[in-house]
PARO-874533 format. One line per 5 residues: number of its first residue (from 1); their letters; for each residue z, y, x of N, C-alpha, C, CB. Coordinates in nm, 2 decimals, always signed. Glycine has a CB too. Layout:
<recs>
NUM) a) Z/Y/X/Z/Y/X/Z/Y/X/Z/Y/X ~ ...
</recs>
This chain:
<recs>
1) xxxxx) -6.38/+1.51/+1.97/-6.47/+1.62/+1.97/-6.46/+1.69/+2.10/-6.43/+1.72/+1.85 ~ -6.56/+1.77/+2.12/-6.57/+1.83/+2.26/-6.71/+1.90/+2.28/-6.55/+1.72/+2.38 ~ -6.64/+2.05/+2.30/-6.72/+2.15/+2.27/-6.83/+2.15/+2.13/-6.80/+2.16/+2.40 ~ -6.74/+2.10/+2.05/-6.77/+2.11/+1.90/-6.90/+2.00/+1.84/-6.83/+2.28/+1.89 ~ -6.86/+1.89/+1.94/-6.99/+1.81/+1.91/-6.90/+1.67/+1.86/-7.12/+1.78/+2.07
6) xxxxx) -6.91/+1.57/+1.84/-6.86/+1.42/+1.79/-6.90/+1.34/+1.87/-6.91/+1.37/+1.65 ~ -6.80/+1.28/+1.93/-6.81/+1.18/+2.06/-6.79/+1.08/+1.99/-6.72/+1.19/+2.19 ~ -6.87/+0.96/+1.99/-6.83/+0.82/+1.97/-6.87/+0.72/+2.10/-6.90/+0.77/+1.84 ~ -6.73/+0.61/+2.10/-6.76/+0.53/+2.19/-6.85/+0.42/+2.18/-6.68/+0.49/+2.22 ~ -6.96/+0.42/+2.29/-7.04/+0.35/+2.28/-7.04/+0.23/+2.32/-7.09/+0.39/+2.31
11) xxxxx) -7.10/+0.11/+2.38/-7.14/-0.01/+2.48/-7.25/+0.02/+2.53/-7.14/-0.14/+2.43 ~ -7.28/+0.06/+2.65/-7.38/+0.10/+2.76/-7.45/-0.02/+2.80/-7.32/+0.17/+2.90 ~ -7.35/-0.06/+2.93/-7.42/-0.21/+2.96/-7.29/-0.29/+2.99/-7.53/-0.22/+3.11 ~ -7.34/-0.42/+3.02/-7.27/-0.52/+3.00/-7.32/-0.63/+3.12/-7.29/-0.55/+2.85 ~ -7.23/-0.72/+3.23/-7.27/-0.84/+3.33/-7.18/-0.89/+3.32/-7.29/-0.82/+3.47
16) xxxxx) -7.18/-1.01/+3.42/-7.12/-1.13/+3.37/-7.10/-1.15/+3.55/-7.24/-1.25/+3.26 ~ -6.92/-1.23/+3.56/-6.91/-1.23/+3.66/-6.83/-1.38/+3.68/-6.87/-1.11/+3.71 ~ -6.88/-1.46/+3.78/-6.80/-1.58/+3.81/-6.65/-1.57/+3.79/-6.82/-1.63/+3.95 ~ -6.57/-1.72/+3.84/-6.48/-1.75/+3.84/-6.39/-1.65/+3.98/-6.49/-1.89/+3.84 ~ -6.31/-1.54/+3.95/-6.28/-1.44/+4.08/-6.12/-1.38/+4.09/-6.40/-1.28/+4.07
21) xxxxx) -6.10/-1.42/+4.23/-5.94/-1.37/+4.17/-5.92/-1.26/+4.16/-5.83/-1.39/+4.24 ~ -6.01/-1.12/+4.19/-5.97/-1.04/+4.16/-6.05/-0.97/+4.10/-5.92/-1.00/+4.25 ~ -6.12/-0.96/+3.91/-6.22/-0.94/+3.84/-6.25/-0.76/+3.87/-6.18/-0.99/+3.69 ~ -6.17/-0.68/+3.89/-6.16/-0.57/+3.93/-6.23/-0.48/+4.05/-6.06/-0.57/+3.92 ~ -6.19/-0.60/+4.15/-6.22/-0.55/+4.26/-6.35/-0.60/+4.30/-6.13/-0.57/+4.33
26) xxxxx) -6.40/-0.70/+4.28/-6.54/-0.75/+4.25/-6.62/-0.66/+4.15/-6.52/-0.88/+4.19 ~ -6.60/-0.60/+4.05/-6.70/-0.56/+3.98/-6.73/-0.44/+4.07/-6.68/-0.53/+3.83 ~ -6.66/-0.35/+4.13/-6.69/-0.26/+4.16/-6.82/-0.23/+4.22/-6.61/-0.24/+4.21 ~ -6.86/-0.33/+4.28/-6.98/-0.30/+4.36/-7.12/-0.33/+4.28/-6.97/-0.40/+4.49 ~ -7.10/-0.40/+4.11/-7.23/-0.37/+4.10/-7.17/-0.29/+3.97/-7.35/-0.50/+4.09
31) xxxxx) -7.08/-0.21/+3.95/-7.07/-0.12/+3.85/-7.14/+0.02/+3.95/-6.90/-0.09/+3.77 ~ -7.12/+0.04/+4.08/-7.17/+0.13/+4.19/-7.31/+0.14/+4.17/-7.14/+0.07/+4.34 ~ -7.37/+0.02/+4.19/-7.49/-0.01/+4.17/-7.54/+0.03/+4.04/-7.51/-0.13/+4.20 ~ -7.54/+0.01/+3.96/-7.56/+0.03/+3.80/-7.55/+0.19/+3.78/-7.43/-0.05/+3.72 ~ -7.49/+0.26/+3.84/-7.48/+0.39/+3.86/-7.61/+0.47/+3.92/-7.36/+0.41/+3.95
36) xxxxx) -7.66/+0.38/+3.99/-7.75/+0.46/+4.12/-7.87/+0.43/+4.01/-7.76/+0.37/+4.31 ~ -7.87/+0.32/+3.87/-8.00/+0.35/+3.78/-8.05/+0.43/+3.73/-8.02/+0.32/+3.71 ~ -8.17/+0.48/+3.69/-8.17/+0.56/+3.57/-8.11/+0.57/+3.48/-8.24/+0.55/+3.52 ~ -8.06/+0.45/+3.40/-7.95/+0.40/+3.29/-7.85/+0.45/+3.32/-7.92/+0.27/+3.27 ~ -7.77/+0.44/+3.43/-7.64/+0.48/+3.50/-7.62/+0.62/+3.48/-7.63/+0.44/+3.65
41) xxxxx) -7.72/+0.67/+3.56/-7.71/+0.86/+3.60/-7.76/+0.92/+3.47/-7.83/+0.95/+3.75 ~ -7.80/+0.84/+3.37/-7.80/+0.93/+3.25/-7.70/+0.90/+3.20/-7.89/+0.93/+3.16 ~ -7.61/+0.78/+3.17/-7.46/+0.76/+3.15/-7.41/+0.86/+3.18/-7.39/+0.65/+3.22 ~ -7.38/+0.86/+3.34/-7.29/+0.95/+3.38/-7.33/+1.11/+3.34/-7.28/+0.94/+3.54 ~ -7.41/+1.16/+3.35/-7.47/+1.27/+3.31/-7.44/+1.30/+3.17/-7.61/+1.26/+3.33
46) xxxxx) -7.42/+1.25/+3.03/-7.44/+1.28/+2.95/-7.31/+1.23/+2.84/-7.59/+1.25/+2.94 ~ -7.27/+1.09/+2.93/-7.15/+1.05/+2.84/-7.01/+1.07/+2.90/-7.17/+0.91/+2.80 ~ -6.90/+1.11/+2.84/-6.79/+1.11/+2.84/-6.66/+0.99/+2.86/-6.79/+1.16/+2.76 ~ -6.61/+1.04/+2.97/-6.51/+0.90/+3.03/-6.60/+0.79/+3.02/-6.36/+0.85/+2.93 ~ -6.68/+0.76/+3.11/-6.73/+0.61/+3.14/-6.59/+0.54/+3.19/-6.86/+0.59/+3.27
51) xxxxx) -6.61/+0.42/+3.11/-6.48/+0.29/+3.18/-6.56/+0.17/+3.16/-6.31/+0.26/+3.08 ~ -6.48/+0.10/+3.22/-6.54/-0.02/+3.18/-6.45/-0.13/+3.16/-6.63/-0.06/+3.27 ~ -6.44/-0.23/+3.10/-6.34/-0.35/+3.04/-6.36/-0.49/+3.07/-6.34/-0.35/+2.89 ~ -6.26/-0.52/+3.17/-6.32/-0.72/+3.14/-6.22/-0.77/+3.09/-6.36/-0.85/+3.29 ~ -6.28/-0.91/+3.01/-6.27/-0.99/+2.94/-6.28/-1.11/+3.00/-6.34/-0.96/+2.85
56) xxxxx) -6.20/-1.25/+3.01/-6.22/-1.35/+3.02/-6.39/-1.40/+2.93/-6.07/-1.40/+2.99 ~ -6.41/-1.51/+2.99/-6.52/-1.54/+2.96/-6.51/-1.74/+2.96/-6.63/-1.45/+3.08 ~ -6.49/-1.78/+2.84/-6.41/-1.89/+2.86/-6.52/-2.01/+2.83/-6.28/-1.89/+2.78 ~ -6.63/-1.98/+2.82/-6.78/-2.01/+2.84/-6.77/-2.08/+2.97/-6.88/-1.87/+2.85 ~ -6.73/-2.00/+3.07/-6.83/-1.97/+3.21/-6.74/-2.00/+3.30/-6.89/-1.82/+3.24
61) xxxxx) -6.58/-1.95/+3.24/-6.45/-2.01/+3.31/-6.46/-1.88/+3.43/-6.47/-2.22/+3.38 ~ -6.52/-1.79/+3.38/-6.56/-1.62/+3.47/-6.54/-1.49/+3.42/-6.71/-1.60/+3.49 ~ -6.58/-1.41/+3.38/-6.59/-1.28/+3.34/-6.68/-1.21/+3.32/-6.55/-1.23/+3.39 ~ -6.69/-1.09/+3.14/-6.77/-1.03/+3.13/-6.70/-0.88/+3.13/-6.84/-1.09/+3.03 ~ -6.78/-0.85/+3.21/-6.76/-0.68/+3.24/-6.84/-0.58/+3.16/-6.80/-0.64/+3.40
66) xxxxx) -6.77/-0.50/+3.09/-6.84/-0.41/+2.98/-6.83/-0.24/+2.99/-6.76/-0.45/+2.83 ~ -6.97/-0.17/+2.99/-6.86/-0.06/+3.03/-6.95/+0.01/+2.92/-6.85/+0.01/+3.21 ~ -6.86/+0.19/+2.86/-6.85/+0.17/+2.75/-6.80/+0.37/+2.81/-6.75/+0.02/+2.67 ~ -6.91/+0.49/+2.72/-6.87/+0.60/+2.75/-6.86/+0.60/+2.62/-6.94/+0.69/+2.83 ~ -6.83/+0.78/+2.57/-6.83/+0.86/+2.44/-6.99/+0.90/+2.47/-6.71/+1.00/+2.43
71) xxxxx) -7.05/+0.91/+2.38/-7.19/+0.95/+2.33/-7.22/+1.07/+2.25/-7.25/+0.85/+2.26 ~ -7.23/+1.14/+2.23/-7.31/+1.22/+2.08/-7.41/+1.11/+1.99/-7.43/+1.36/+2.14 ~ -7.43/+1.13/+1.85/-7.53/+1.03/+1.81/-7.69/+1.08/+1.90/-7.54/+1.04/+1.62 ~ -7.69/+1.21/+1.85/-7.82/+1.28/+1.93/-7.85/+1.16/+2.04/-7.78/+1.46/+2.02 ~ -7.79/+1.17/+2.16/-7.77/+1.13/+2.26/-7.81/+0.93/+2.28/-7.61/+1.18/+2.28
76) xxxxx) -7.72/+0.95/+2.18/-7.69/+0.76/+2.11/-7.85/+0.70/+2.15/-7.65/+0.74/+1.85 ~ -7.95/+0.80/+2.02/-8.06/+0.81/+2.01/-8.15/+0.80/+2.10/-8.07/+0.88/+1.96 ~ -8.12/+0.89/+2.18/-8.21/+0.91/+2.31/-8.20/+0.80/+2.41/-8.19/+1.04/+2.39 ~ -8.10/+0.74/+2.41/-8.03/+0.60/+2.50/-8.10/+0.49/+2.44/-7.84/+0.57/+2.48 ~ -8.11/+0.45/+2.28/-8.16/+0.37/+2.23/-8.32/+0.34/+2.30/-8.15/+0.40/+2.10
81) xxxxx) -8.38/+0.48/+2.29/-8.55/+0.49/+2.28/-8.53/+0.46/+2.41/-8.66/+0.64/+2.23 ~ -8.51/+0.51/+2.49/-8.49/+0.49/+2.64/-8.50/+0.37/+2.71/-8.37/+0.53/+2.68 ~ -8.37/+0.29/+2.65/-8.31/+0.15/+2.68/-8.34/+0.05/+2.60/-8.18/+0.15/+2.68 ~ -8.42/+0.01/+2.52/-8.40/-0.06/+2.40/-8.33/-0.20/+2.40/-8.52/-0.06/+2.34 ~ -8.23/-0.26/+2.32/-8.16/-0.38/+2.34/-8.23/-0.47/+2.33/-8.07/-0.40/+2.26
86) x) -8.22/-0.58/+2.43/-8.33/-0.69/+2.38/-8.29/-0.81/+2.26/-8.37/-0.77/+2.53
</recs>
């Protein structure tokens, strides 16, 4: 909770990154990018603690990078109509 509203964690977006020795330091530059979207600056604007999480990807023998704020449902909503999943 925060300022009396119900935060739940969401999944925003989600890329996919080759075989890299350092998965961290590589994403950085298109989680940067991803920021500078519409999608992004309403993330940042509206959701709480953006992070993001990788995961081996044993598919691809690479990495999927996930990133993932607190939402309001309200909010949830307006992200849905906005973004819709394909």
């Amino acid at each position: 909770m925060h300022n009396d509203e119900v935060y739940t964690r969401r999944h925003v977006h989600q890329f996919n990154m080759g075989d890299v020795e350092d998965p961290e330091l590589y994403a950085a530059g298109p989680i940067y990018e991803w920021q500078l979207t519409d999608m992004g600056k309403w993330v940042m604007k509206h959701g709480l603690d953006p992070t993001f999480h990788t995961h081996v990807n044993p598919m691809t023998y690479g990495y999927v990078i996930n990133i993932t704020a607190h939402i309001t449902d309200r909010r949830w909503t307006e992200f849905l109509l906005r973004w819709p999943a394909p």
